[in-house]
Structure formats: C-alpha cells, structure tokens
SERO-4910 file (N, C-alpha, C, O; in steps of 0.05 Angstrom, whole numbers):
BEGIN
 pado doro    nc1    nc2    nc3   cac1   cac2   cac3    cc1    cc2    cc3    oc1    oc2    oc3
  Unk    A    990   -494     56    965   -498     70    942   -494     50    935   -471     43
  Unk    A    933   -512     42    904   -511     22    882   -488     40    880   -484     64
  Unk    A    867   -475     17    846   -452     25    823   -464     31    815   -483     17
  Unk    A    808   -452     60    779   -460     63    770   -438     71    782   -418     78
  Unk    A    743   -442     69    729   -412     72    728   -401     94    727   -378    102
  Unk    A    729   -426    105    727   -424    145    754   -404    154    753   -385    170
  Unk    A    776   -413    140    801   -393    143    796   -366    139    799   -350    157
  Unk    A    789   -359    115    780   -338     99    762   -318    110    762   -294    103
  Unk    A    745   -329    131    721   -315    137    721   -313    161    710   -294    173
  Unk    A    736   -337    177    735   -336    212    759   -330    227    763   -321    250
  Unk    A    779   -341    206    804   -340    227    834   -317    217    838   -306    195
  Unk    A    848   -316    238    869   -290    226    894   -303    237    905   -305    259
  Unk    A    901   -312    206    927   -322    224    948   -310    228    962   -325    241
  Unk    A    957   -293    223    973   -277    237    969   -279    275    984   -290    291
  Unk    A    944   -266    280    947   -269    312    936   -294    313    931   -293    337
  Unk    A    927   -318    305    925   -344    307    896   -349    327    893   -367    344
  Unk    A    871   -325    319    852   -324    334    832   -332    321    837   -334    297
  Unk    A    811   -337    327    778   -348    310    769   -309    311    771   -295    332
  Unk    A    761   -302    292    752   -277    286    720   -282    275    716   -291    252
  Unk    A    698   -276    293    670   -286    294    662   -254    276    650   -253    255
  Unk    A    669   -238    288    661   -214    271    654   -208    243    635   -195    236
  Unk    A    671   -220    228    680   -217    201    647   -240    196    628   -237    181
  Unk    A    654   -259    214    629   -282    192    602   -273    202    581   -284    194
  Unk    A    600   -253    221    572   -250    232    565   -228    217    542   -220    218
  Unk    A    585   -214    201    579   -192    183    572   -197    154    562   -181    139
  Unk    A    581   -221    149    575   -235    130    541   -239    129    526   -227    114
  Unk    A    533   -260    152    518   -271    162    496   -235    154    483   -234    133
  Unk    A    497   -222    165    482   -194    165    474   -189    145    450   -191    139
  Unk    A    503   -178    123    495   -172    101    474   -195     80    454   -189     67
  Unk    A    483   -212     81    463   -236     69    426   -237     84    406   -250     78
  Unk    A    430   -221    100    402   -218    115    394   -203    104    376   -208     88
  Unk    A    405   -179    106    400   -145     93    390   -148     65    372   -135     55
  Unk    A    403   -166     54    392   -170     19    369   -181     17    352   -175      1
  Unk    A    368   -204     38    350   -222     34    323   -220     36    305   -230     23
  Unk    A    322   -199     67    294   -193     74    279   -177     55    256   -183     52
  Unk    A    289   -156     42    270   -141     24    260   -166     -6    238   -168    -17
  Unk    A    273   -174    -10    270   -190    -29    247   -213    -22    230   -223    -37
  Unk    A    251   -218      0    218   -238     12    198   -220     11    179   -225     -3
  Unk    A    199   -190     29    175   -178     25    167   -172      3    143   -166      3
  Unk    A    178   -170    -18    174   -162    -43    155   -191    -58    132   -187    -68
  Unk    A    165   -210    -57    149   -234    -54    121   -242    -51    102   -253    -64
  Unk    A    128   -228    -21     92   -236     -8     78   -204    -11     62   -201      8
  Unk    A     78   -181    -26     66   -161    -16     38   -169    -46     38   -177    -69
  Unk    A     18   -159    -26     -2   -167    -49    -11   -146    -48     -9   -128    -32
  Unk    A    -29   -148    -74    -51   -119    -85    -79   -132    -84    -91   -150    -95
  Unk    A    -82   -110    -61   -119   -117    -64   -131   -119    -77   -145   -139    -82
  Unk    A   -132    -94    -92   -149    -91   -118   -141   -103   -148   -117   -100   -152
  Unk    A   -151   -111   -164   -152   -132   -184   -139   -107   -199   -136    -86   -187
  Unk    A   -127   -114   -235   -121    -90   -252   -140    -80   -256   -141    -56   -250
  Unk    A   -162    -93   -267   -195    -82   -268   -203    -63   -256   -214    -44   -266
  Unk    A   -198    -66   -229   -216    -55   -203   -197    -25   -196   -203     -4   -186
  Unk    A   -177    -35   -204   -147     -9   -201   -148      9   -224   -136     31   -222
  Unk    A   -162      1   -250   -174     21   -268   -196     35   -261   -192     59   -261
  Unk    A   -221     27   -255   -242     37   -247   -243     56   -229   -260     74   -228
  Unk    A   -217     51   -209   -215     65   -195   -203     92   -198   -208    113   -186
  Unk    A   -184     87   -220   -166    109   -236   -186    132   -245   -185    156   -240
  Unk    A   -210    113   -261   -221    126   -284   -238    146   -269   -245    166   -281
  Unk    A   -245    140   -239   -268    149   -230   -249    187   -213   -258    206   -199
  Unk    A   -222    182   -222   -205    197   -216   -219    230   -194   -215    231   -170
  Unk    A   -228    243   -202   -230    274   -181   -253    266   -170   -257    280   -150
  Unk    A   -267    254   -173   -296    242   -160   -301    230   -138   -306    206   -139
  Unk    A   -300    241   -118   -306    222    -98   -322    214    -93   -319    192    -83
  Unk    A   -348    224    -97   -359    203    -92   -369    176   -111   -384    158   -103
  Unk    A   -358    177   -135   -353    156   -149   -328    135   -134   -332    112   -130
  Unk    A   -306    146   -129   -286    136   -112   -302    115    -90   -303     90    -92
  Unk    A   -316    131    -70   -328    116    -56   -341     92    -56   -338     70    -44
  Unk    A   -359    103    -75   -385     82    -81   -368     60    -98   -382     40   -101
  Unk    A   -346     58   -108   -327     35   -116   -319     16   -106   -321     -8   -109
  Unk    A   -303     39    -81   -290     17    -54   -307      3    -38   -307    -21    -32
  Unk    A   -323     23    -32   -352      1    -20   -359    -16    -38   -349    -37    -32
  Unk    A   -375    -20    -64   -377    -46    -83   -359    -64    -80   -370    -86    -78
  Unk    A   -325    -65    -77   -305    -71    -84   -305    -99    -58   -304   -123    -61
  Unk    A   -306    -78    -31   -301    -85    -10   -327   -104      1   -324   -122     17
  Unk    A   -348    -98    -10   -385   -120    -14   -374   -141    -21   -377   -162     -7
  Unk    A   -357   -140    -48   -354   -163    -61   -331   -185    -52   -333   -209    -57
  Unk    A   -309   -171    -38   -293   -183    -22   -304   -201      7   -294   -221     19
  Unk    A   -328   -184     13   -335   -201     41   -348   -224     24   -338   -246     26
  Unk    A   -365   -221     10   -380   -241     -5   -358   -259     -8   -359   -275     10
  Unk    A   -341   -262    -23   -310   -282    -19   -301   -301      0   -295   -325     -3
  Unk    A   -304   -280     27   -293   -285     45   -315   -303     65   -309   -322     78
  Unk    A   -344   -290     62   -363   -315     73   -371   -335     54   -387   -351     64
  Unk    A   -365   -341     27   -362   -361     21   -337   -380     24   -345   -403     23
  Unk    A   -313   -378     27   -296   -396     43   -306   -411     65   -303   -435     72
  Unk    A   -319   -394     75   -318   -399    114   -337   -427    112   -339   -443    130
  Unk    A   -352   -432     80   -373   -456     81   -357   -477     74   -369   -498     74
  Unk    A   -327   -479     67   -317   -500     51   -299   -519     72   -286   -513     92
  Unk    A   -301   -532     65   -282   -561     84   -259   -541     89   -253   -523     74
  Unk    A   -245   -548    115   -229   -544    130   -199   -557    120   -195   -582    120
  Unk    A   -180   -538    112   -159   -548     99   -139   -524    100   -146   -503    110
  Unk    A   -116   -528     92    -88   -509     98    -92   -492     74    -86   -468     73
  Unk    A   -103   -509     48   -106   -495     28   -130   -457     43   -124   -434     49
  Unk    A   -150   -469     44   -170   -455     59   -164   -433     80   -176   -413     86
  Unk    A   -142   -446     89   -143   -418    113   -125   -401    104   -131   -378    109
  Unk    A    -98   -405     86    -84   -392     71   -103   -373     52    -97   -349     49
  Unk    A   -121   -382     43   -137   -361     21   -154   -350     40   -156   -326     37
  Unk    A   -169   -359     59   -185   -341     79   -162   -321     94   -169   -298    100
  Unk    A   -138   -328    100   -124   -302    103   -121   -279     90   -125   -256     97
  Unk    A   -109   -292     64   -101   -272     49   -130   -249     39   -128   -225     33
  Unk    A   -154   -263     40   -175   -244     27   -175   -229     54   -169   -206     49
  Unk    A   -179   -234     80   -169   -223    102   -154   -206    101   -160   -186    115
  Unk    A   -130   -206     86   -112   -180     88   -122   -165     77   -125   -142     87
  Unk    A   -132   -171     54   -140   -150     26   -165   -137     38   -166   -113     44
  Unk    A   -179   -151     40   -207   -130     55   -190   -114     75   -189    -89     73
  Unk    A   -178   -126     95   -168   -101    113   -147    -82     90   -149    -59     98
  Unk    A   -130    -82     67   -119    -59     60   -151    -49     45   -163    -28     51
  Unk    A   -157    -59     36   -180    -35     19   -199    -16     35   -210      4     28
  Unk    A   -198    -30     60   -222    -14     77   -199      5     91   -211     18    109
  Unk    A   -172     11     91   -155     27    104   -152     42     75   -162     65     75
  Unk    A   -143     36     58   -158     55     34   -167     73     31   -159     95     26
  Unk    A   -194     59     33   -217     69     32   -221    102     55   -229    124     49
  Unk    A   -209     89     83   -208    109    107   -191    131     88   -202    152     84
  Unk    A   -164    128     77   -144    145     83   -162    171     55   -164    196     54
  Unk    A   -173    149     35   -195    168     14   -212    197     27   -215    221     20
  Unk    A   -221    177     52   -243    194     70   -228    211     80   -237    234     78
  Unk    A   -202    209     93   -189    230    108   -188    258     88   -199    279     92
  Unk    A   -173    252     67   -170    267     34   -196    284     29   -194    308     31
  Unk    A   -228    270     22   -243    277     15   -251    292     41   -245    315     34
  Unk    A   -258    294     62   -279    313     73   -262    332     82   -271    353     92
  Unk    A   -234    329     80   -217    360     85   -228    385     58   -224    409     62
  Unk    A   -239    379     38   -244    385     13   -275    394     16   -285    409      0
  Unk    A   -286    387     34   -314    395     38   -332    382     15   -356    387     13
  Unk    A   -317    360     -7   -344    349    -24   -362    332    -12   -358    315      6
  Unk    A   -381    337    -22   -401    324    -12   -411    293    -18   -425    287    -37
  Unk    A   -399    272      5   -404    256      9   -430    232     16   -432    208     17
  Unk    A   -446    255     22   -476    247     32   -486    215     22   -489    196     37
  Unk    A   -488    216     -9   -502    186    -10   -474    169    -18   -480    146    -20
  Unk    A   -457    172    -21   -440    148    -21   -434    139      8   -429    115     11
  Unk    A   -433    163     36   -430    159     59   -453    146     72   -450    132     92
  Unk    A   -482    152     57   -497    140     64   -500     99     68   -506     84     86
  Unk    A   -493     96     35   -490     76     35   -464     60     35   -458     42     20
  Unk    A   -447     71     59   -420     50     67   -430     52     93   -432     29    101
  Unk    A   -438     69    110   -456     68    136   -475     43    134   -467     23    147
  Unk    A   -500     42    119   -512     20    117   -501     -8    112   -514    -29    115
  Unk    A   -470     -5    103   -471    -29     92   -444    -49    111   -438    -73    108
  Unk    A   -432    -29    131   -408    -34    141   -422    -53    165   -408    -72    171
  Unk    A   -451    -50    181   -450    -72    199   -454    -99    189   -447   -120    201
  Unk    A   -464    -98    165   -464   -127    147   -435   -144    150   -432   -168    152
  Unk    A   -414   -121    149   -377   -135    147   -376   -141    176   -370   -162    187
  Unk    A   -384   -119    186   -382   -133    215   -380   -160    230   -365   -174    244
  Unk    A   -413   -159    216   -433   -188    225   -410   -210    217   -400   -228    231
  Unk    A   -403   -205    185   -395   -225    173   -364   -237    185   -355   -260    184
  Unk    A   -350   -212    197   -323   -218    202   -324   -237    236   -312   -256    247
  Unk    A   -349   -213    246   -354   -239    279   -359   -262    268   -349   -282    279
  Unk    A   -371   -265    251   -382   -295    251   -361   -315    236   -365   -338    230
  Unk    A   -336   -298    231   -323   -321    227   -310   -346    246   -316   -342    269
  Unk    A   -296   -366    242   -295   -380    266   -267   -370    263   -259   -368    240
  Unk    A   -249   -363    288   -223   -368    302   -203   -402    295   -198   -424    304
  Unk    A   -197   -386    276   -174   -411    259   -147   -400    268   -145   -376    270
  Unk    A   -128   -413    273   -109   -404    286    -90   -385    252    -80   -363    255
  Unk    A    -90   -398    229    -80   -398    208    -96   -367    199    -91   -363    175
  Unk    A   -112   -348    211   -124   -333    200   -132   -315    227   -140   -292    223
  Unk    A   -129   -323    248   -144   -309    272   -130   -271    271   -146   -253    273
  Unk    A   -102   -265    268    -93   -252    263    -98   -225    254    -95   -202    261
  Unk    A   -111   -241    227   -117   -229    201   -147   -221    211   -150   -197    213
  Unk    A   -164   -232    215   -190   -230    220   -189   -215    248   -210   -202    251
  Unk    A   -172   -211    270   -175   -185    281   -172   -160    271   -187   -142    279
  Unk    A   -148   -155    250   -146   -136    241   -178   -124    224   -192   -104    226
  Unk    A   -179   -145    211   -200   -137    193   -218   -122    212   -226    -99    207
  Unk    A   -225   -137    237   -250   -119    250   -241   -103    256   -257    -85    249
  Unk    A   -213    -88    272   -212    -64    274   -220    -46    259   -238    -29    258
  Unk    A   -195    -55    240   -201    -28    207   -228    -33    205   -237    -10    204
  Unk    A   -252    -53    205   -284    -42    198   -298    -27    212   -318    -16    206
  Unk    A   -284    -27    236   -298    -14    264   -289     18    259   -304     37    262
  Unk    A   -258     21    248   -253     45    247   -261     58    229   -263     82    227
  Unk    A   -267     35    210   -275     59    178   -310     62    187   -322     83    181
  Unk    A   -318     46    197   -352     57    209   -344     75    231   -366     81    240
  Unk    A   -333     83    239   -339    101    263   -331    122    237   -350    137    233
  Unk    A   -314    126    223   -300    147    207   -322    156    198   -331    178    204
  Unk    A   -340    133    176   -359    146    163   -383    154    175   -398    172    168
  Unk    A   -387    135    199   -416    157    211   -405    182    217   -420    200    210
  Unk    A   -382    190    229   -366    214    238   -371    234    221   -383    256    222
  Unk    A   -357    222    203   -363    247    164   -393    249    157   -405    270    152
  Unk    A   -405    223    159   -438    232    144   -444    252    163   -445    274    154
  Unk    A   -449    249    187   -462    271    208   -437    300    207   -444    323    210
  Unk    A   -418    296    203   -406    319    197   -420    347    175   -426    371    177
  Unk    A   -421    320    149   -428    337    126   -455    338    123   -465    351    104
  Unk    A   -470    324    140   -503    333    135   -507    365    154   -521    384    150
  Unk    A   -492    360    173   -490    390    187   -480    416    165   -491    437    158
  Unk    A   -454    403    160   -447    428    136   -454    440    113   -448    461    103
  Unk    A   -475    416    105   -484    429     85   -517    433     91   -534    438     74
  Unk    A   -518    430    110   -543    438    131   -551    474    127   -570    487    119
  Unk    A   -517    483    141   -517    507    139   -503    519    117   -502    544    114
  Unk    A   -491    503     98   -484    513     63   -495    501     44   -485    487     26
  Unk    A   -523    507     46   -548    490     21   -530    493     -4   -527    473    -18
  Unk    A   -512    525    -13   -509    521    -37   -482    509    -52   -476    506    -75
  Unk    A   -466    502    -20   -438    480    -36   -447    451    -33   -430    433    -36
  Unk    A   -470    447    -28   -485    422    -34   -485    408    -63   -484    420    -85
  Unk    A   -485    378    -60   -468    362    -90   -444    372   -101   -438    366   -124
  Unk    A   -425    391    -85   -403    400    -98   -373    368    -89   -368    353    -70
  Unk    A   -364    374   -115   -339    351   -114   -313    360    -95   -298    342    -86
  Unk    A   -307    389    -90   -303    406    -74   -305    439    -59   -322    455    -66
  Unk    A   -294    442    -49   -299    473    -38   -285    486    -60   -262    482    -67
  Unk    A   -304    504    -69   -279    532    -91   -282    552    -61   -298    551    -42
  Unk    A   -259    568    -67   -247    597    -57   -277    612    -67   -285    602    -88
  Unk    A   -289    628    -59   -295    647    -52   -290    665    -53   -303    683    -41
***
C-alpha cells in the first residue's frame, strides 16, 4: 500500500478508524507557532530611534521626560490631521490607523511615566502645565476626525487614552501644586530625598 499523509496523520489502521485527533493537533500546533510570529510582524514602535534616544538621554529627569512625550505626541497629532486632508484611499486609512495606534501607545506611555513620577514627589509643575494646555487641542483633533470604518477603532481608543491621560494630568498638576504649596522647599526637586 503506497504512503499518504492522509494515512499518516488521520487514520489507524490497525482499528481501521479515521483518527481526527492526531490532525487537529497538528492543525494546533502549526497555529501555536504561527500566531506569535504574525504578532511579531505587525508590533510597531511609536517612537522613531531618534525620539527613543532623546528619550534615553533625558534619562532621571522627568520633567525633561515629559516635556518630550508631549513634543513627541504634538507632532504625531500634527501627522495625523494632516492625513485627514488627503484623498480618501486604503493606502490612507491604513496609515491614519497606524499613526492612530502610535499616538494612543505614546500617550499610555506617557500616563504609565506619570504614574512612576508623582509617586516620587518630583516636581512636575511646568511640564504638567503644558500637557494640560495642550491635551484639549488632541482632543479637538481626534473628534474631528471623520469615522472611517478602516480606522474608527483606532480613533476610539485614541480618545480614551487622551481623555485619560488629561484627567491624569489635571489630577497630578492640582495634586502637586497643593504639595508643594505646603513643601515650598522640595519645590523643583527631580525627587523626594529621605529626610
């Protein structure tokens, strides 16, 4: 009897049965390999090598940190409302997504930075000042995009994460204008020393 794979993989001849198990485990493992290897594919990096040095360099500083991701994240909406003017095409909504994703990881980022920094008590004041000022601008910009089915997704997310990283930072600025309200002298500190 010549070999087929179909034998090999489905059937047992000994008890002369179709054995689905064996090929649906097949079928599995070939999944199991496969899926990490697509995500690996599509996972993108927000930030440029450039922008991923600057960010390095600006290392124990937060509020250099800050005032980065905010520039970073200015210049991404700027991106992103210039698309929204260009002819309507598959090319177009594919790249209005993807800057879509990226603004949403940098401004989740950006939050998880803030979580880090005000446990630390440095003082955030004018870099918090100006991501407060500058976050209903993303706002504006992300409502006013139009509802493309190829991006709609993506552009909810985005407004959440902006909604959440503005509530975060008005949260922290009024936090730390109180704290250092009543600690004039750990004022401009990068963090709290022991005492």
């Amino acid at each position: 009897m010549p070999f087929s794979i179909r034998q090999s993989l489905c059937f047992n001849e000994s008890a002369g049965v179709f054995e689905p198990m064996r090929f649906i485990a097949a079928i599995l493992l070939f999944l199991a390999i496969a899926a990490p290897l697509r995500a690996q594919k599509q996972q993108r990096e927000p930030l440029t090598e450039a922008q991923a040095d600057q960010i390095a360099n600006a290392g124990g500083d937060p509020d250099a940190r800050i005032k980065l991701y905010t520039k970073f994240l200015d210049d991404e909406a700027t991106v992103i409302r210039g698309l929204t003017n260009r002819l309507k095409s598959p090319a177009r909504v594919h790249r209005v997504d993807d800057e879509l994703q990226d603004f949403t990881a940098l401004m989740d980022e950006l939050g998880s930075n803030l979580d880090t920094y005000s446990d630390r008590h440095a003082d955030l004041r004018k870099s918090l000042k100006e991501l407060t000022d500058i976050t209903p601008k993303w706002h504006t910009m992300l409502r006013a995009l139009p509802g493309e089915a190829g991006f709609d997704l993506a552009r909810k997310e985005a407004i959440e994460s902006e909604e959440e990283l503005a509530d975060q930072a008005t949260r922290l600025l009024n936090e730390q204008t109180e704290y250092f309200r009543v600690h004039k002298e750990e004022s401009g500190q990068e963090r709290a020393e022991p005492k």
